[in-house]
C-alpha positions in Angstrom: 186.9 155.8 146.3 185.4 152.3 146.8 184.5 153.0 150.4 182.8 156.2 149.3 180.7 154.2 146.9 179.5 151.8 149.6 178.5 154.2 152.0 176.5 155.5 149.4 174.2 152.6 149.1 171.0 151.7 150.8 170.9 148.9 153.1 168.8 145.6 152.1 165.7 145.8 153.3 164.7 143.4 156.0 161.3 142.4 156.9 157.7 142.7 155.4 155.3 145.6 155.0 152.2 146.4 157.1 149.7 145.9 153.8 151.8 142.4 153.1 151.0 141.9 157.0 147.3 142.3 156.5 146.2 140.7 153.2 148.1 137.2 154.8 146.1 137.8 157.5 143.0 138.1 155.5 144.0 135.2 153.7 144.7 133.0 156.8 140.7 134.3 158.0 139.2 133.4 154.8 140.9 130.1 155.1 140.1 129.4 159.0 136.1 130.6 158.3 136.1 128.1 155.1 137.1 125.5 157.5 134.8 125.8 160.6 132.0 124.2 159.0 133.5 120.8 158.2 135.0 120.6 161.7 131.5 121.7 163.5 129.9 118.7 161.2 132.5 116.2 161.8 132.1 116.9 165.3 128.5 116.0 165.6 128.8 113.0 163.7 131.4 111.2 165.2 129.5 112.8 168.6 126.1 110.8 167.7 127.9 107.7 166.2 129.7 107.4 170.1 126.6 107.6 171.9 124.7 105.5 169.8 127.5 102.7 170.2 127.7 103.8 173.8 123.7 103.3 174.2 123.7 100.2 172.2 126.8 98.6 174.6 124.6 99.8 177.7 121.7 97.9 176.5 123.7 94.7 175.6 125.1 95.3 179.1 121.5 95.2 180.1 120.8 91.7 179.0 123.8 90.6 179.5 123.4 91.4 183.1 120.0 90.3 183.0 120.9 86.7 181.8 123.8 86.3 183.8 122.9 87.0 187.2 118.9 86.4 187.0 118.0 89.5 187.8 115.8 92.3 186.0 117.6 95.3 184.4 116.2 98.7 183.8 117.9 101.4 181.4 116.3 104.5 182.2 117.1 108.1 182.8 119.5 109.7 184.5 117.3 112.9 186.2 113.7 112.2 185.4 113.4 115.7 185.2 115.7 116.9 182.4 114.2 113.7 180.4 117.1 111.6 178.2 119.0 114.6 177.7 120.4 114.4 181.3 121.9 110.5 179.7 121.0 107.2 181.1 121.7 105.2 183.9 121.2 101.0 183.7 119.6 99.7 187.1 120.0 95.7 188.8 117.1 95.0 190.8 117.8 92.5 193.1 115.7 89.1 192.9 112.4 89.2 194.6 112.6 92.9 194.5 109.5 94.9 193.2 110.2 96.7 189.8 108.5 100.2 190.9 111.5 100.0 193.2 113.9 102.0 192.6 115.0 102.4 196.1 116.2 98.6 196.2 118.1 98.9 193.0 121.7 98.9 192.3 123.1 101.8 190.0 125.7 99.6 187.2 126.2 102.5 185.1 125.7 106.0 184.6 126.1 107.7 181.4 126.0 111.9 180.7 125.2 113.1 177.3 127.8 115.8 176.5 126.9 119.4 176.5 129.0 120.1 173.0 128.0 119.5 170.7 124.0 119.5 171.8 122.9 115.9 171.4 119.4 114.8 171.6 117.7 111.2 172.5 114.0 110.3 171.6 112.2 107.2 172.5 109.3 105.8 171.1 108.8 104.3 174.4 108.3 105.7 177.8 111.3 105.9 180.0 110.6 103.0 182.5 110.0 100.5 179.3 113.4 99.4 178.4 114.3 96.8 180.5 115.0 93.2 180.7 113.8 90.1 182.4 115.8 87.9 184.5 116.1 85.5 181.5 117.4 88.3 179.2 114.2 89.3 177.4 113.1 92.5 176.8 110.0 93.5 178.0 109.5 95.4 174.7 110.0 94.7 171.2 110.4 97.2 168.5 111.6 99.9 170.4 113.7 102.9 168.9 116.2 105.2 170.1 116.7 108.0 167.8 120.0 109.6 169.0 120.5 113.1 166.7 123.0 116.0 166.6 122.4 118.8 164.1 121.9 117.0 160.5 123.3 113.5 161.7 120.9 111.1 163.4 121.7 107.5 164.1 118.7 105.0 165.8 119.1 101.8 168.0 116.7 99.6 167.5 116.0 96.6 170.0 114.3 93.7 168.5 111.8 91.1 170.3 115.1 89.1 171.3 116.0 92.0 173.2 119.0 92.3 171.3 120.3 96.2 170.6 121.3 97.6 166.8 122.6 100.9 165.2 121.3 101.5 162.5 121.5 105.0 160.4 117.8 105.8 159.1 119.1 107.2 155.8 120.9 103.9 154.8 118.4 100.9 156.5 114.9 100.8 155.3 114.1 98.8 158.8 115.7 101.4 160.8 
């Protein structure tokens, strides 16, 4: 009689249901949509907050460069064409050579802006003006890099001793 019994019995069951299936998945979308945001914004920050350092360790670089080897620097575009968004490049001109140039000078480094997240460089300067003397000067003073990527913006700021700063515009009054 006890293995009729048994027999009788329904198995376990094993597994999860199709509408179980779907509201984790809704769940786990809900989640992942919440969660895009953030990321995108942390993104773009730390994204402007490298190229400003990166921009600000090109132009220290620059008069570095400039000091060291007598010789006049040039930070300046990458492809005149495209404007700062194509990045910069830092230029050596040899000594004697003439400033307008560029034929004569030496290419130190080369820096891209990234395509992702979209990163965008203003100047309150033209192009050609931040460079340095051979005795590490700037031939500028007061000039500002604004480096932005959707609400986070960060500016470098070169003062009369040609030395370069970040600065976030929000925080410094002087930025």
């Amino acid at each position: 009689m006890l293995a009729i019994n048994e027999s009788k019995r329904r198995p376990a069951q094993a597994g999860v249901t199709l509408i179980e299936l779907i509201i984790v998945m809704a769940i786990v979308g809900i989640l992942a949509t919440a969660a895009v945001l953030p990321v995108i914004d942390y993104w773009q920050r730390e994204t402007v907050i490298l190229q400003a350092d990166r921009l600000a360790s090109a132009l220290s670089l620059a008069q570095k460069t400039a000091q060291h080897r007598r010789v006049r620097t040039l930070l300046t575009l990458r492809d005149a064409s495209r404007g700062w968004a194509s990045g910069w490049r830092l230029l050596e001109f040899p000594q004697g050579a003439s400033a307008d140039s560029a034929s004569d000078a030496r290419t130190l480094l080369s820096e891209p802006l990234p395509t992702m997240p979209i990163v965008r460089l203003y100047s309150n300067r033209p192009p050609d003006a931040l460079s340095y003397e051979p005795m590490g000067y700037s031939r500028i003073s007061g000039a500002t890099v604004a480096i932005s990527s959707g609400r986070h913006r960060r500016n470098v700021v070169i003062s009369a001793a040609g030395r370069a700063r970040v600065c976030k515009p929000k925080l410094n009054g002087d930025c």
